[in-house]
N, C-alpha and C positions, 0 to 999 in steps of 0.2 A: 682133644682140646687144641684150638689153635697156637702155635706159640706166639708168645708176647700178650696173648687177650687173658685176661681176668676171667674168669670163669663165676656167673654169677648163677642164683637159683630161680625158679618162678614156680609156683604151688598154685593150681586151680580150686576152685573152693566155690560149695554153694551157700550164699549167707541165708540160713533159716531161723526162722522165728523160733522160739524158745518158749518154754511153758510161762518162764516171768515175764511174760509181754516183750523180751529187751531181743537182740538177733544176732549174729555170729559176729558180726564188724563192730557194735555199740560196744558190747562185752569185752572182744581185744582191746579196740580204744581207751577204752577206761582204763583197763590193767596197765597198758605202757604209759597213758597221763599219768595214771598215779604213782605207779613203782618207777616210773622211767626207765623199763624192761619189758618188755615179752617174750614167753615160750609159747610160742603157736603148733599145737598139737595136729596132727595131717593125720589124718585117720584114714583106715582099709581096713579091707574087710580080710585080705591076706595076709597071714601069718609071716612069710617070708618076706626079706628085707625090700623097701623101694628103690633105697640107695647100696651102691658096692662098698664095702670098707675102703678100696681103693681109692673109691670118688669121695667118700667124704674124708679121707687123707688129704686128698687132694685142697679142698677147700682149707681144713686144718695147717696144713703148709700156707696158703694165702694168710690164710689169719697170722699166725706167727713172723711176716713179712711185715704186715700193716699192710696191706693190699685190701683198701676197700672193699666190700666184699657185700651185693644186697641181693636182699631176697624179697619178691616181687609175688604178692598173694592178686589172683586174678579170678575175680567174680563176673557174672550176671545175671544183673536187675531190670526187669520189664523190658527185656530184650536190649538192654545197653550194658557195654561192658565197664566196668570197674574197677579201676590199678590202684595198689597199696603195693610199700613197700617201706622195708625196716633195713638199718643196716646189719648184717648177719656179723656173728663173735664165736656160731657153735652149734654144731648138728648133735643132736641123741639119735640113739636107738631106741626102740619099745624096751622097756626093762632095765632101762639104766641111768634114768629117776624112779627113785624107788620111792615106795607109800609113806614112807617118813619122810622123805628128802625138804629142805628148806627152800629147793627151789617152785615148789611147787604155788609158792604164791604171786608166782609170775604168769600163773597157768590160768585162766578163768575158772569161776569155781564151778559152772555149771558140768563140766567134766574132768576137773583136775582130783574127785575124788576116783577115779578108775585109772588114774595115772599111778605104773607100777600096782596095781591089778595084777598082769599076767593078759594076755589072751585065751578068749574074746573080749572078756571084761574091759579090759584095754585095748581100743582099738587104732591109738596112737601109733600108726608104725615108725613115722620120723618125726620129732620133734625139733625145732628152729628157735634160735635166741638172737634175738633182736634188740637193738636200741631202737627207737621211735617208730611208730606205724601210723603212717600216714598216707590220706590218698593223692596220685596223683594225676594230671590229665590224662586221660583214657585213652588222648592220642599217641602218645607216648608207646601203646601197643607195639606200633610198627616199629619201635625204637629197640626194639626184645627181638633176638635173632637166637632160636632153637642152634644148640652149639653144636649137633649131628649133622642135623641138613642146611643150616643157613635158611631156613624158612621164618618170617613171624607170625606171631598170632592173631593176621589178621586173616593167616591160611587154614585149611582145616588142621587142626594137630591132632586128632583121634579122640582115642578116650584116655592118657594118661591123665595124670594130673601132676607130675612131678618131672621137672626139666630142670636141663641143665642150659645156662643161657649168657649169652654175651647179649652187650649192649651199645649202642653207639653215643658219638661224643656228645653228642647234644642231650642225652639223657644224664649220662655224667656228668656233663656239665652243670646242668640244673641241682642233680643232686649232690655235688659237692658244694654246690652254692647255698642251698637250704640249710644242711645239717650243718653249715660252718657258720649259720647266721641264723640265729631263734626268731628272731622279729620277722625275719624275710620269709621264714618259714611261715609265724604264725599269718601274717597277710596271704600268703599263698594258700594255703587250708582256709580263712576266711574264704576266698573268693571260690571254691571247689565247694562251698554247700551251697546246696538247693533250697531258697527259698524264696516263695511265690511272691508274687508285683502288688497284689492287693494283702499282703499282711496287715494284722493289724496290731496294735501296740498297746496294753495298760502296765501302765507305772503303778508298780505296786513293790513294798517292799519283799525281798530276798535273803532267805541266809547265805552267812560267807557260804563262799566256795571252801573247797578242801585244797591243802598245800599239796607242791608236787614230793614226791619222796626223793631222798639222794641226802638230804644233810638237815638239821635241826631249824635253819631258818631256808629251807624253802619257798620257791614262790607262788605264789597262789594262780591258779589255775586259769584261763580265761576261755570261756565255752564259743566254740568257734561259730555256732548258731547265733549267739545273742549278737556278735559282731555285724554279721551277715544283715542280722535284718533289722539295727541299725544302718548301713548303707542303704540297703535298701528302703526305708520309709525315707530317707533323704534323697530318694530318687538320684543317688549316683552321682548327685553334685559335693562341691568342697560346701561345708559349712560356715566357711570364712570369706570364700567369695564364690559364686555359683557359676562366675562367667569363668572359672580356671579351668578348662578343658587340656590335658595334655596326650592323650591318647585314647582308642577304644580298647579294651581289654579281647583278648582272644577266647578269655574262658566265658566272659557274661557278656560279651557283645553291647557291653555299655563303657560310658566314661568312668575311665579306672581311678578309683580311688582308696583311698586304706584307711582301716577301723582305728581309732585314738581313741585310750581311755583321757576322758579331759581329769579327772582326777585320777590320778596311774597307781596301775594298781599297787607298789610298792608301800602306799601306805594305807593298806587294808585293814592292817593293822588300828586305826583311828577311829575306825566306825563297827557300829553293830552289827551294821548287814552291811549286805552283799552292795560292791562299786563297781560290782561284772552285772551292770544292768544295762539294759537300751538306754535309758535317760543319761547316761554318764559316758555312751559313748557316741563320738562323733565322724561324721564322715568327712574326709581331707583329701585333696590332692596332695601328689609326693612331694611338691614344693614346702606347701603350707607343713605339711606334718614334719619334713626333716626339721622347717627351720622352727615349730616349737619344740625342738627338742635339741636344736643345735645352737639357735642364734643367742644373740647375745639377749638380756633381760630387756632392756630398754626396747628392744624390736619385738620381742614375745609379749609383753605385758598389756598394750593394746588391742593383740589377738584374740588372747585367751582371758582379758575380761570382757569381750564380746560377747564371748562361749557362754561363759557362767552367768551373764545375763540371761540368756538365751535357755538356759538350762536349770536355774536355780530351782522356780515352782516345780519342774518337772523332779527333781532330784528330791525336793519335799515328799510328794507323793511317795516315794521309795523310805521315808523316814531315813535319808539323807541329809543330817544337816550338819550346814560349813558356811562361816563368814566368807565376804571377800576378801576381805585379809589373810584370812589363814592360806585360801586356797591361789592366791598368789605367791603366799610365802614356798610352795610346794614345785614352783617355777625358778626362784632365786637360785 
């Protein structure tokens, strides 16, 4: 290991489809939205360890520092590569979650019943604890430097599937900027799903979403797809003025903009269904979206009863109903 560099992890992974229709990447997702945790189980076929006790000492000493510390799962789909990454808190070994253990509901359940198995049954050699798992630009690849050779993986790396890896600033960067900031996160993950230019849209009602786990008033969940393609039926303009262009985005190669719940979700609580719909969210430039959320009332209140013009029939259809009154008062 270099001195002075952080020593981070990367696990190569093929995400496969699953007998419940669902596949390797939807299943983690889920378990860290909803626990706000994951143990991502790395399976071999070999009995003998992937990691030395030395090296995962080693990572153990970072953790005990506070030394950020991520671990970077890396797929490929239809010949394109794939970056996820979580921030790492904890390496296992096969056999030390055991078949009782209460961590295993961090585990997905399509394989967390053969966790603490034993080998073969358990074919978990190293397991990873993660906060958040999310994907991030793929370009990012080159940003991951094999901590042996100083090679990345945009070079052949062989057939491992388990490194050990430094990264450079500019990835650090980004990642200390997300995980320090939920919103910037949740925009970022917005703009990283794929959804096609001719989608199409019915308003119909939805049940709630589920809350995230961590405390008894959690927040409720918002599904990074329904955002996505909200901007997208608004063809990538602001909803408040269409001529606000402030940049092209790097990820969609259009005018970047960001998903606003016009009714937010904090009061989910009010209604019977779901206000994580297309109909309730809007797409905004960065200007317009800080200042409904930052300016003062008098400067939002002409904005955002625009919106709710613009959006009330639509919000019916979903068996969403709200005065203008009310949903003013949700602004004050």
């Amino acid at each position: 290991m270099q001195k002075g560099k952080v020593l981070h992890l990367l696990l190569k992974f093929k995400n496969e489809k699953l007998a419940s229709g669902s596949d390797t990447i939807t299943e983690h997702k889920r378990i860290a939205e909803e626990e706000g945790r994951l143990i991502w189980g790395h399976s071999s076929s070999k009995e003998t360890k992937l990691m030395s006790d030395k090296s995962r000492e080693l990572y153990r000493n970072q953790f005990s520092k506070g030394l950020d510390t991520y671990c970077f799962f890396l797929t490929n789909i239809k010949g394109e590569q794939e970056l996820y990454v979580g921030k790492l808190s904890e390496i296992y070994f096969r056999g030390e979650i055991i078949s009782t253990s209460p961590l295993k509901k961090f585990i997905p359940s399509y394989y967390a019943g053969d966790v603490g198995m034993g080998f073969p049954a358990d074919k978990n050699n190293t397991l990873v604890d993660v906060s958040n798992f999310f994907k991030v630009d793929s370009k990012y690849v080159s940003s991951i430097k094999v901590e042996s050779s100083g090679k990345d993986f945009t070079s052949d790396v062989g057939r491992s599937s388990l490194f050990y890896v430094n990264i450079d600033g500019d990835l650090e960067k980004l990642l200390i900027e997300l995980l320090s900031n939920p919103e910037a996160k949740f925009q970022y993950e917005v703009e990283q799903e794929d959804v096609p230019d001719d989608v199409t849209v019915e308003d119909k009602p939805k049940d709630k979403p589920s809350k995230t786990s961590g405390s008894s008033t959690g927040s409720y969940k918002r599904d990074l797809k329904t955002s996505k393609t909200a901007i997208v039926t608004a063809k990538y303009k602001c909803e408040i003025d269409a001529t606000h262009e402030d940049f092209i985005s790097r990820v969609t190669g259009e005018n970047y903009v960001e998903a606003h719940h016009l009714i937010p979700m904090e009061y989910q609580d009010d209604f019977d269904n779901s206000i994580d719909v297309k109909a309730n969210i809007v797409s905004l430039c960065v200007g317009c979206h800080k200042k409904v959320h930052h300016a003062t009332y008098s400067v939002i209140e002409p904005l955002i009863e625009k919106l709710y013009d613009d959006r009330i029939d639509r919000l019916k259809d979903c068996d969403i109903g709200l005065t203008k009154h009310k949903f003013l008062n949700y602004y004050k």
